[in-house]
N, C-alpha and C positions, 0 to 999 in steps of 0.2 A: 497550566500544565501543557508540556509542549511532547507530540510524541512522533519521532522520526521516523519514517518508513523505508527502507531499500527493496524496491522488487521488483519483476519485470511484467509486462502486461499479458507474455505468454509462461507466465509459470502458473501451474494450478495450485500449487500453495500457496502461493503467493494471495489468489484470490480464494481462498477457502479457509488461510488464516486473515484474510480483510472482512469476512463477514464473522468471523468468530468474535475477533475483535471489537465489531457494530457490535454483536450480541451481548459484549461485557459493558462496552460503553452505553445504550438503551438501558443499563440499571442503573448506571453508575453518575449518583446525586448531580455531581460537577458536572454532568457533560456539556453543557453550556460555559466552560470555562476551560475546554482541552483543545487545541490546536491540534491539527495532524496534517503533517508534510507529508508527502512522498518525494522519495529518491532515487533516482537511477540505476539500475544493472543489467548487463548484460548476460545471460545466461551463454550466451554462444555467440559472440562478436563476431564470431566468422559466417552467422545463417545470413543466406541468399536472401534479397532484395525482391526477387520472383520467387512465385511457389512453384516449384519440379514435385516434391513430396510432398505425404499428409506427417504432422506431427508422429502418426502412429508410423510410418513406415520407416522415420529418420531414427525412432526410437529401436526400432527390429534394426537396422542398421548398427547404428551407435554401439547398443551392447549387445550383440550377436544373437538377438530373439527370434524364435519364430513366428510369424504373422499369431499364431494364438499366445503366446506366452504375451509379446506386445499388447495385443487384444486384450487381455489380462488384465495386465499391468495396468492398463487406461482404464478398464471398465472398474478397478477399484477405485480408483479417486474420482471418478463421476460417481458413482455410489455416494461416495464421501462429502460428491458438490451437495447432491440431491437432499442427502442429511442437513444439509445447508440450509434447501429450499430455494437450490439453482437447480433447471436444466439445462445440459451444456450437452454440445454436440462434437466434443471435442473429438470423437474420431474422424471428423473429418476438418479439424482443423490444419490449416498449409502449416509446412515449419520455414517461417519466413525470419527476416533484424527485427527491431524494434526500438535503432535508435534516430530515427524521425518520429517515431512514438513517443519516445522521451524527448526530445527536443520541443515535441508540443506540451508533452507535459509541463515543462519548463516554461513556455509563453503563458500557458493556464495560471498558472502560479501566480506571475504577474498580473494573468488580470481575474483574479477572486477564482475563477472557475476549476481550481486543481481537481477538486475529489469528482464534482460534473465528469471531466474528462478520466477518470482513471476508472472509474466506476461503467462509462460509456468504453472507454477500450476492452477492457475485460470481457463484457458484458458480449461486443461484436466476435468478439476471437473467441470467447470458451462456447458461449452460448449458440451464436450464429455462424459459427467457423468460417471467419471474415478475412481476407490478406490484411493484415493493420502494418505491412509495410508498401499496400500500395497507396502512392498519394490519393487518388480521388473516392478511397474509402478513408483516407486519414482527413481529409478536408469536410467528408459529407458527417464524421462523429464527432468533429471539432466545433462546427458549425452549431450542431443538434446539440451540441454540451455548453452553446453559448457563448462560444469566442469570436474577435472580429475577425469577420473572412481577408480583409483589406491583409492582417498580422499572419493570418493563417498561412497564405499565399505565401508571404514573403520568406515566412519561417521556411517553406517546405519548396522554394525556389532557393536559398541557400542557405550556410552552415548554421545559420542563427542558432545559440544554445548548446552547441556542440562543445564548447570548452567549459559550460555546466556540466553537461553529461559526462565528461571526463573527469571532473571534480569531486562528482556525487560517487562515480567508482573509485577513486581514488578515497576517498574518506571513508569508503566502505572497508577499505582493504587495511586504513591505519585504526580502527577499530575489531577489526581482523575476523570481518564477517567473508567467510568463503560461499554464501550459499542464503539464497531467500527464501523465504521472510527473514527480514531483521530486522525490528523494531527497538527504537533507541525511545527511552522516557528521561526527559529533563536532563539528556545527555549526561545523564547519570548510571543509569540503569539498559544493558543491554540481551534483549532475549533472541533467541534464534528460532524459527519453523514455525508451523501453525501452532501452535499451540491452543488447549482448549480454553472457553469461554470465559470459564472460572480460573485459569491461570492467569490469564489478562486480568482478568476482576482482582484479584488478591493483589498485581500488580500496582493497577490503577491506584486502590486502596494505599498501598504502602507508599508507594514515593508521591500520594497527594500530602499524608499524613506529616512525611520528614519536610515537605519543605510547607505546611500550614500547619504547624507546631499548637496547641491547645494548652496555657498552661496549667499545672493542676493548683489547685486550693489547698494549702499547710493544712496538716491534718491538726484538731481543735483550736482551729483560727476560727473567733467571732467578729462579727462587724463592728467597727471601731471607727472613730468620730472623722470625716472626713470632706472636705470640698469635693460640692459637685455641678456640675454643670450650670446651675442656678447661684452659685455663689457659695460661699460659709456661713451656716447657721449661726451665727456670735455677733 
């Protein structure tokens, strides 16, 4: 089972439906047999490269808040990390891009370490309210997540992966995801926002079920004379 991921490494949903999701999958029989991508999005392709603001002041901005209502607004989904069993210091995280974050995510991919690094971005920007669009915090959580520095370097000296990352939103958009989490299973099945633990579960459950089919046994069918692996008894 293969399950697609689109998010961004500064959305709090994003990372509060990724551990709901661990939560279904730590039950769930197969999880030694699920694959999980991550894929690219930008929440705001036009955020600065440098931090000027903190996420919360871009957000009183954005939609005409007051410093408390913002304050608010933030301090329920850190509630909601906590339920999680993150602390995040996301009031004072910068509102910076994060597509040299996905471009590393992209190198990661290539070489085994995706979920290392998606789990180590997060973890710097919700938790440690870290700039993850400056290079030499994207080089020192790249490194710590087990990529080569040699690829690192080069990635983030130029475009490398950047016509991935145009791809990964481009694919978002013809599956007509406007908004993260989006999570694709067996590109079959597509759900939208964090969703809880056991939505995931019922999920997991069902489209392992359709594509590892169980056939049933004719009702008052008895066992009747047949070859078997040792030969035929005659």
């Amino acid at each position: 089972m293969r399950i697609d991921i689109w998010s961004d490494v500064v959305c709090p949903w994003c990372y509060i439906g990724k551990r709901r999701l661990e939560r279904a999958l730590a039950d769930f029989p197969h999880r030694d047999q699920v694959e999980v991508v991550y894929h690219s999005f930008l929440l705001d392709p036009g955020a600065p490269t440098e931090a000027t603001e903190t996420a919360r002041e871009m957000l009183a901005r954005k939609y005409r808040l007051s410093p408390a209502q913002a304050a608010e607004a933030q301090s329920r989904v850190i509630m909601l990390a906590a339920e999680e069993g993150m602390h995040w210091r996301h009031e004072e995280s910068p509102y910076v891009g994060t597509v040299d974050a996905h471009r590393l995510l992209h190198l990661a991919l290539d070489q085994g370490r995706q979920a290392e690094l998606k789990e180590a971005l997060l973890h710097a920007y919700f938790a440690e309210a870290r700039n993850v669009a400056d290079h030499a915090v994207l080089r020192e959580v790249a490194l710590a997540a087990g990529l080569d520095a040699a690829r690192v370097d080069a990635v983030l000296a130029g475009d490398h992966y950047a016509d991935a990352v145009e791809a990964d939103i481009a694919q978002a958009g013809a599956y007509g995801a406007t908004g993260v989490p989006f999570f694709v299973v067996d590109r079959k099945y597509g759900v939208s926002g964090a969703q809880p633990a056991e939505v995931f579960a019922q999920l997991l459950d069902r489209a392992w079920t359709e594509s590892h089919p169980v056939l049933e046994t004719v009702p008052g069918a008895t066992d009747a004379d047949a070859c078997g692996p040792d030969g035929c008894p005659i």
